[in-house]
C-alpha angles and dihedrals in degrees: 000000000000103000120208096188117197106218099131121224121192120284115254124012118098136002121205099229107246111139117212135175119192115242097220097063137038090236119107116229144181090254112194102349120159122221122210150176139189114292136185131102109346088009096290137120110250110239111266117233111270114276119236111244124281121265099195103042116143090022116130111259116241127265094199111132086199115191099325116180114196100212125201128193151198137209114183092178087062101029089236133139110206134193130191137139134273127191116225107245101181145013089249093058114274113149127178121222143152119288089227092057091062099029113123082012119156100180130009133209123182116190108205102231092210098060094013086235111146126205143186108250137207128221110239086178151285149233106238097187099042096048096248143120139165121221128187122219108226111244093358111158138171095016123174107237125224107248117233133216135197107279094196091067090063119108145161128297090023110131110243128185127218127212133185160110092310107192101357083269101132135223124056122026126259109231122205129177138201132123140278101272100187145337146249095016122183120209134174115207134209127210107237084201101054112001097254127141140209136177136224129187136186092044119162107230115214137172093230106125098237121177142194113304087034091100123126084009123136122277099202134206127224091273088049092259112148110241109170141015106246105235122155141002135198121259131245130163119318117230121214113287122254144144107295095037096048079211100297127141113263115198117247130218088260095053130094112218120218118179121188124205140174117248111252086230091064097037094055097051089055089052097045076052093065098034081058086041097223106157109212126178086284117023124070131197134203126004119355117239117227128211094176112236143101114225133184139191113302089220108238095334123090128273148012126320124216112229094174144336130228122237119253102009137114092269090048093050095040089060098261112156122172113270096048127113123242100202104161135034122189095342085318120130107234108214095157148013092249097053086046083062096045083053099059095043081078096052128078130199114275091035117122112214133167122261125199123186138158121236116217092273097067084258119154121219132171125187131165114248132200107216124213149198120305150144128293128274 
């Protein structure tokens, strides 16, 4: 199952920094990025609580391109090549990233930035909900770890650095540097590509000028700790495309950049989740199980609709066509996409549930399905 939900989000406002090219044409994209703006009571953010001074105001931001991974991606289901950015965890292999980076991927390379190796990589799991996933690079060995510093003694005002995948372009890293703006920000994000929405709280706000391909990158303190997962930036106007900018929005003089990233505290306990493989509602571990069908939201009614079925998969030999309502999953009523997804996090390939769904005519039908492998969520 590949879900495209249609709760709507406000048009502008901030992309989460995956980089993607179809496949089919020689033009770049911002594949799958997902716009976003405040949100809170009357749309707003609510005011975070004021920040204790910085420490570390008027120090020189670091220049350490710690344990960067450029990752690159395919999804065959969507016929997009992706690029972002992973942060190397530990000597064997392990590497950190955005969930979004590696979401829909059917294979997975990571290039390790500090001996230019590249390896295929494997999905551990990921936090759908909270924008994460660890991946493993086959054979690695001997890897140089990030270093990571404490992210509750960031505050605003501290000069942070960015590194990443820039672009998409490969090699070495693009470093950019600006300041923690604010705290405790709240987002909710739109996918460019299918209208679907997610939110993520507790995000650190800085002034460093981070692009597409960026994403899951390190934000960096002033003794080169990272601090953060860059995630998302504000946007502003798009130039032209050409060579050097693979497409991406680059921030103009009048705008005012905002760039959003997890704090490392909260990214390494997900990761230590899925080392200890503990599934949770929102994390999964291991292999993703696939149904086969993209769904949206069913309007006002209940369930899921069906938008369009993937050949040869469980959902196209059970009898599913587009148009039709998944409304139960293993025994689980289906109000919405999104609980659909929630749903399959708990499966895993080779598992046989029960799916339920209504034809046009208000019909009700049930088959056992066997699910099998497919890309992450």
């Amino acid at each position: 199952m590949y879900e495209s939900p249609g709760r709507q989000g406000s048009t502008g406002g901030v992309t989460i920094l995956v980089l993607a090219v179809l496949l089919t044409a020689a033009a770049v994209l911002l594949g799958r990025p997902l716009l976003a703006q405040y949100s809170g009571d009357g749309g707003e953010a609510a005011a975070p609580a004021p920040a204790p001074t910085s420490t570390r105001a008027g120090q020189k931001p670091s220049g350490r391109k710690p344990g960067v991974v450029n990752i690159e991606t395919e999804q065959g289901l969507r016929s997009l090549r992706s690029a972002g950015t992973g942060i190397v965890l530990s000597a064997s292999g392990l590497v950190l990233t955005n969930n979004h980076v590696i979401s829909g991927a059917t294979s997975i390379t990571g290039t390790v930035t500090d001996t230019s190796r590249t390896y295929t990589a494997q999905v551990l799991g990921y936090d759908h909900g909270g924008d994460l996933a660890l991946l493993k690079l086959d054979g690695a060995v001997d890897l140089k770890p990030a270093k990571f510093g404490d992210s509750g003694q960031v505050f605003v005002g501290d000069p942070v650095t960015a590194v990443g995948n820039a672009g998409g372009k490969g090699g070495t890293p693009s470093v950019v540097t600006g300041a923690v703006t604010a705290l405790e920000q709240t987002i909710t994000a739109r996918n460019q590509t299918d209208g679907g929405s997610e939110r993520l709280t507790g995000l650190i706000e800085t002034s460093a000028p981070i692009r597409p391909g960026d994403s899951g990158g390190p934000l960096l303190n002033t003794d080169g700790e990272v601090v953060g997962i860059n995630t998302a930036a504000s946007a502003g106007p798009e130039p032209e495309p050409d060579a050097q900018s693979a497409g991406a929005p680059t921030p103009t003089a009048t705008t005012e950049h905002r760039g959003y990233a997890i704090p490392a505290a909260r990214a390494l306990e997900v990761a230590r989740q899925i080392q200890r493989r503990e599934p949770s509602a929102t994390v999964h571990i291991g292999r993703t199980a696939l149904l086969g069908v993209q769904v949206r939201s069913n309007g006002t009614a209940f369930g899921a609709l069906v938008d369009t079925v993937v050949p040869d998969t469980p959902a196209a030999d059970a009898g599913l066509r587009t148009g039709m309502v998944i409304v139960a999953l293993g025994g689980q009523p289906v109000d919405t996409p999104g609980r659909l997804t929630a749903l399959m996090l708990n499966q895993h390939p080779g598992d046989v549930v029960r799916l339920e769904w209504t034809t046009r005519d208000g019909r009700r039908h049930a088959a056992d399905v066997r699910l099998v492998e497919g890309p992450p969520q």
